[in-house]
C-alpha positions as CSV (number, residue, x, y, z in Angstrom):
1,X,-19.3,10.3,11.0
2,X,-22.9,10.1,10.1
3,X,-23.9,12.3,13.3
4,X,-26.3,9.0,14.6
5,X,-28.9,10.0,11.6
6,X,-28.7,6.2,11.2
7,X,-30.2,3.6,13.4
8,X,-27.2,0.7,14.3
9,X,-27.4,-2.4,12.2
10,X,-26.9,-6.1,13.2
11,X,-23.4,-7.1,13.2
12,X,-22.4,-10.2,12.8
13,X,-18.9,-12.5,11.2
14,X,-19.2,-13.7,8.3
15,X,-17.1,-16.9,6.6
16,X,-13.2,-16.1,6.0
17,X,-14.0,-14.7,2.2
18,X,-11.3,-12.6,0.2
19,X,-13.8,-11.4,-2.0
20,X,-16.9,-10.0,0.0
21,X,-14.8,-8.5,2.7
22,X,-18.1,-6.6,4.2
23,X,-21.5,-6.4,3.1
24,X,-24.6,-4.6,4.4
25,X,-28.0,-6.9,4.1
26,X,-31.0,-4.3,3.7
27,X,-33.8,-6.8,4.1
28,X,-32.2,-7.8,7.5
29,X,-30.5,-4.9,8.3
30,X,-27.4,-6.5,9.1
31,X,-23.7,-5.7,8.6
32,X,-21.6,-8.6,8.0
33,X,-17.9,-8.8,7.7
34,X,-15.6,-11.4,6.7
35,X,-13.5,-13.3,9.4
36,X,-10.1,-12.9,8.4
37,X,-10.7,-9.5,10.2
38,X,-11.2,-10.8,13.3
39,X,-8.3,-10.1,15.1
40,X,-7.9,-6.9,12.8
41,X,-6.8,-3.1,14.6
42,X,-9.9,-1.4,15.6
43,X,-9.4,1.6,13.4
44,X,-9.9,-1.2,10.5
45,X,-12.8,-2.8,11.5
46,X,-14.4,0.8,12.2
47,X,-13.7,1.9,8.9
48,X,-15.0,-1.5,7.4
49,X,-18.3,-0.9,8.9
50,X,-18.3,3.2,8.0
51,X,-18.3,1.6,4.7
52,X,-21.2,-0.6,5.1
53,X,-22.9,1.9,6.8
54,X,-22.7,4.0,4.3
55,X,-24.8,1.7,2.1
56,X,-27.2,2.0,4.2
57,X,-27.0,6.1,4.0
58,X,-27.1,6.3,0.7
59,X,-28.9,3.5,-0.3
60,X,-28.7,2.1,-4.0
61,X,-30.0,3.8,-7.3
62,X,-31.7,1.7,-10.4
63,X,-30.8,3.0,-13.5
64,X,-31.9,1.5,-17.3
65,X,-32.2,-2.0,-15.5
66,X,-29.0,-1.8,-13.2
67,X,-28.1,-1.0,-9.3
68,X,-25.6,1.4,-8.5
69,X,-24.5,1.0,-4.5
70,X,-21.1,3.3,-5.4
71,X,-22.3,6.2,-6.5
72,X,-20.1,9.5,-6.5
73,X,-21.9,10.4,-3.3
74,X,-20.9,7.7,-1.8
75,X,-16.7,7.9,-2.7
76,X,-17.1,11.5,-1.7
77,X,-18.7,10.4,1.6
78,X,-16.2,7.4,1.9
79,X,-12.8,9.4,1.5
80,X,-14.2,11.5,3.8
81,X,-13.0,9.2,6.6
82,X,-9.6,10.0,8.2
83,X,-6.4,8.4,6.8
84,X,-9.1,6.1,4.6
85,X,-6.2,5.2,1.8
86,X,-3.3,4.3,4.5
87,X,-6.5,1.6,6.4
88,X,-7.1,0.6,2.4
89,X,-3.6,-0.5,2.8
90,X,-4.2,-2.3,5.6
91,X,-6.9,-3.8,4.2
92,X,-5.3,-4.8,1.2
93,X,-2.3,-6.3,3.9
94,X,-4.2,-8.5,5.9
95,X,-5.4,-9.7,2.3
96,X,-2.1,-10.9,1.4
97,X,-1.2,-12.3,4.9
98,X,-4.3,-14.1,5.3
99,X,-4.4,-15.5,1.9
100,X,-0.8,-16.0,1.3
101,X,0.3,-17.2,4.3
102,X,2.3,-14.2,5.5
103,X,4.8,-15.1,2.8
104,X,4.5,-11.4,1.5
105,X,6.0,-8.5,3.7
106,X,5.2,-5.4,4.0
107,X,6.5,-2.7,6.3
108,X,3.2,-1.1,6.5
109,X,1.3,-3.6,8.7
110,X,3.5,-2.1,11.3
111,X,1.0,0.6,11.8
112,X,-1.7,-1.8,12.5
113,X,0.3,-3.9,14.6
């Protein structure tokens, strides 16, 4: 998606956090994404890093004192990525199953299944 104008970062697993689900380390260069996608479809994890590796595309922009890493760039760039709202569902599935328990349903995981 970025036609390899980007060298590969570091990937590595992160701790099993609900609330940084990926991040991208530019000091280390170094992708890291949160366990509870570990045993996660393929086409989620490859969209998880797309989305890290888009931070390291477009970098960050400092404006009046604050960093902007989601810039309309960015979105533009980031829905660019094939069925990117139906893999935010998934995302937002494995969420709920991880953190809940499985005690929510949803039909939808069975297209990551």
């Amino acid at each position: 998606f970025l036609s390899n104008s980007i060298e590969k970062p570091n990937l590595t697993w992160g701790t099993a956090s609900f609330r940084k689900l990926a991040s991208y380390n530019f000091h280390t260069d170094t992708i890291t994404v949160s366990t509870i996608f570990a045993d996660a479809s393929p086409e989620i994890l490859d969209y998880l890093m797309y989305h890290e590796m888009l931070h390291k595309h477009h970098k960050f922009k400092h404006h009046e004192g604050r960093s902007s890493f989601h810039t309309g760039a960015f979105r533009e760039d980031e829905q660019r990525y094939p069925n990117h709202e139906l893999i935010e569902k998934g995302i937002e599935t494995i969420i709920r199953r991880k953190k809940y328990g499985g005690r929510r349903k949803s039909n939808f995981w069975t297209f990551f299944d």
